[in-house]
Every structure is written in C-alpha cells, then in structure tokens.
C-alpha positions in Angstrom: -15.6 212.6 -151.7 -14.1 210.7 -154.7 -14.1 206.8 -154.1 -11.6 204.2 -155.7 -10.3 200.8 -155.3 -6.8 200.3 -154.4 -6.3 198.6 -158.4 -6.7 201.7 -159.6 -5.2 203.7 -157.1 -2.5 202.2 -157.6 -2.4 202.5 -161.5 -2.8 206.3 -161.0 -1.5 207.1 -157.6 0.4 210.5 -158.8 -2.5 211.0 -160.8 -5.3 210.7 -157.5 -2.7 212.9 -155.3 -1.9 215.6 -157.2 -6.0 215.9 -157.5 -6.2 216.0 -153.3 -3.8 218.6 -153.1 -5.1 220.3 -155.8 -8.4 220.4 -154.7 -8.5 219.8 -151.3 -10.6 216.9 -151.9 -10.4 213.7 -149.8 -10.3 210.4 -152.0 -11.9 207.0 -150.4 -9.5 204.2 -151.4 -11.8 200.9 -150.9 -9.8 197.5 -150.2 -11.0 194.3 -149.5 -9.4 194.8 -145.5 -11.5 198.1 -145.1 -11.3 201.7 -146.6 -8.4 204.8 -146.5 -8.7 208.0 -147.3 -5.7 210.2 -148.6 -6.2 213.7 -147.3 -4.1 216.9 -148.7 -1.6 218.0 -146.1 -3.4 221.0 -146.1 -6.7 219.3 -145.0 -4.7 217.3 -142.6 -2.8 220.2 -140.9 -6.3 222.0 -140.5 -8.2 218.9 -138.6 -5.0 218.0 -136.3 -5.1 222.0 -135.3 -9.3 222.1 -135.2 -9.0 218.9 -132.6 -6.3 220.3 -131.0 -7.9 223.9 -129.6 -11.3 221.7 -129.1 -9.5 219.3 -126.9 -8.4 222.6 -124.5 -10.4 223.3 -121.7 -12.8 226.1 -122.7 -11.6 226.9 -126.0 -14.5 225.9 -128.0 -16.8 228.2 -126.2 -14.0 230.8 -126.4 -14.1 230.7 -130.1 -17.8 230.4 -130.5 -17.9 233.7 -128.8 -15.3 235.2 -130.6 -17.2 234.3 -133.7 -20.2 236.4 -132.8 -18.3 239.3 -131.7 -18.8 241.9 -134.8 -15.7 243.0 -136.1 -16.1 247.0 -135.3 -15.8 245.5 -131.5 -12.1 243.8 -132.6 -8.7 245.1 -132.0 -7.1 245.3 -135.1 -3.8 242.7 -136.3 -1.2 245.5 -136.6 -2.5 246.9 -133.3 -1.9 243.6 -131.4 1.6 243.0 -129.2 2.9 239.6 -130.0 
C-alpha cells in the first residue's frame, strides 16, 4: 500500500485516484488527526459484498466447501435455472 500525507494528496488528488482505480491499489493518506485510505470502487464493492455473505448464517462454511468441490462435480452456468 502507497502512503502519502494529505499536502501532497492534495497537490495531486486526480493524480493519486486515477492510480487506485487503475490499479486497484489502496493509498494511505497520513494526517496529523489519524490516517484514510482511498479505496477503488471496485475494491470497495468487493469487501462490502465479502462481509456481507460472511455475515449470513452458514455461508462461510458454504463457500469453503464449494471451493473444494472439483469442478467435473459442478453443474455448469448455462445449465443453471435462474
């Protein structure tokens, strides 16, 4: 993770955000109140949904089986009513 302080965050905000969405990087942003970091939306979307389906009774241990499951044993997407 990149680390800056907000002087120069400021100075090249556009600069610093284009990079996190670019490359899904996180960027530390040090103050003198305490630290932020600016996250990709991306990256953001992707933690909400990962504490989300841990949050759901079960679900963990529903997808850490799923994840050992080979994938000869898996129905496939086009096969699959939605």
């Amino acid at each position: 993770m990149t680390t800056t302080n907000i002087t120069n965050f400021r100075k090249n905000a556009f600069n610093y955000v284009e990079q996190t969405i670019k490359y899904n990087e996180p960027l530390n942003i040090s103050t003198k109140e305490g630290n932020a970091v600016l996250l990709s939306e991306e990256d953001y979307s992707g933690i909400m949904e990962t504490l989300y389906l841990v949050s759901v009774p079960g679900m963990r241990e529903k997808l850490m089986d799923a994840m050992k499951e080979p994938l000869e044993e898996c129905v496939a997407e086009d096969a699959v009513e939605w």
